[in-house]
TILOMI-758824 format. One line per 8 residues: their letters; for each residue x, y, z of N, C-alpha, C. Coordinates in steps of 0.2 Angstrom, whole numbers, plus 5000, padded with zeros to 4 digits. Layout:
<nodes>
A = X/Y/Z/X/Y/Z/X/Y/Z ~ ...;
</nodes>
This chain:
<nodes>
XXXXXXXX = 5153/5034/5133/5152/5039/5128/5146/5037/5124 ~ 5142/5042/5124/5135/5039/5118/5139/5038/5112 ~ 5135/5034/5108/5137/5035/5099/5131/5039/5095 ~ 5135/5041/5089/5131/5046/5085/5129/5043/5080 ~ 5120/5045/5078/5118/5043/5074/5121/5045/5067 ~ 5121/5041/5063/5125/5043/5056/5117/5045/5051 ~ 5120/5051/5049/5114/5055/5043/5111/5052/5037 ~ 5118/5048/5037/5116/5042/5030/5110/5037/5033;
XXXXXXXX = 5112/5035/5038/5109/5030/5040/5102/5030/5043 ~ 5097/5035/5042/5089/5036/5041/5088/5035/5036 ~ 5089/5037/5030/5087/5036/5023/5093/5039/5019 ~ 5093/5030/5016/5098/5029/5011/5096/5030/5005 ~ 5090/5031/5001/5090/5032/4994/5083/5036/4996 ~ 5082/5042/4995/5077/5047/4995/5073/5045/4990 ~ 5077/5046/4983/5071/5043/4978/5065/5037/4979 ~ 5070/5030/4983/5063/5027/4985/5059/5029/4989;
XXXXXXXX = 5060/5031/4996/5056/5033/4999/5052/5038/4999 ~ 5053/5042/4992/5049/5046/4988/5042/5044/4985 ~ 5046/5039/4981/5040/5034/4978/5036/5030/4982 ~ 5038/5028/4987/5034/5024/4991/5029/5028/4994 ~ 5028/5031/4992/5022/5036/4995/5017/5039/4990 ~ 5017/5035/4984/5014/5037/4979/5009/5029/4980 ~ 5008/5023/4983/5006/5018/4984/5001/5016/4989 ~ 4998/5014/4989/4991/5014/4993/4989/5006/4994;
XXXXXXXX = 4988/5002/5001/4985/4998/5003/4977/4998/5002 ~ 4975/4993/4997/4967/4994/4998/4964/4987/5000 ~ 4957/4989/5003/4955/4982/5004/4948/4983/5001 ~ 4945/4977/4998/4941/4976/4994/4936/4972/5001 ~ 4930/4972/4999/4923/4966/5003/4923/4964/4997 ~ 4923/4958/4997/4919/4955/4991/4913/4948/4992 ~ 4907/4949/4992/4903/4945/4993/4902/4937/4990 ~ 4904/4933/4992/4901/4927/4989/4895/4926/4988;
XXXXXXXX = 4893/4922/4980/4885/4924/4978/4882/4916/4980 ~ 4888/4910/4982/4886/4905/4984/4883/4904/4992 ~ 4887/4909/4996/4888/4907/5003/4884/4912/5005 ~ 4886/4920/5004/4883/4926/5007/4889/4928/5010 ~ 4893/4926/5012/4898/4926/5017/4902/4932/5014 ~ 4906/4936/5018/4913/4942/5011/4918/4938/5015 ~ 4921/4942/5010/4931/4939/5009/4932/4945/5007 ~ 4938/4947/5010/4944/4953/5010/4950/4952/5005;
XXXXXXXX = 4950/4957/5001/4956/4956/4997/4959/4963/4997 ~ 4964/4962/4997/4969/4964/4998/4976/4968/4992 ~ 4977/4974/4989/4981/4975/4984/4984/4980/4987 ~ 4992/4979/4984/4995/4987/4984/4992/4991/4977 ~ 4990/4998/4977/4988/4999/4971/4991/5005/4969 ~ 4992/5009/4964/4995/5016/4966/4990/5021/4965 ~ 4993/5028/4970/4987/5031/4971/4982/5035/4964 ~ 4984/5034/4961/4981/5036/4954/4975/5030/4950;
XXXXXXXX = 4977/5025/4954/4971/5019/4951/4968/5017/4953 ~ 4967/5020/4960/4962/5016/4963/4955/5017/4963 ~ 4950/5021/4959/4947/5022/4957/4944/5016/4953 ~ 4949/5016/4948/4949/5012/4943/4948/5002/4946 ~ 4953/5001/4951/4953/4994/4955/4947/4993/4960 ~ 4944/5000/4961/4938/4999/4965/4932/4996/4961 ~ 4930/5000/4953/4926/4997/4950/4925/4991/4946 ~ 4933/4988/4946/4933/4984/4943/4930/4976/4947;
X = 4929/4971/4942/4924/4964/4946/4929/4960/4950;
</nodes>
């Protein structure tokens, strides 16, 4: 006999999973002014800053 998935068992706190969708992966180029070479950096940022994390040095 199959087993049944339990409805709890997808998502257990809706609140989180709510929020985690207000978050954004971003990745920056940043050039070195010694080498020329770029380096990736890397932030979780929330969607409402990234703006702001993009202008910043």
């Amino acid at each position: 006999m199959a087993k049944v998935a339990s409805k709890n068992a997808k998502v257990k706190d809706t609140k989180a999973a709510a929020e985690s969708k207000v978050w954004t992966k971003v990745i920056r180029a940043i050039r070195s002014p010694k080498t020329g070479a770029y380096t990736f950096k890397e932030a979780i940022v929330h969607k409402d800053k990234i703006q702001e994390y993009m202008t910043q040095k």
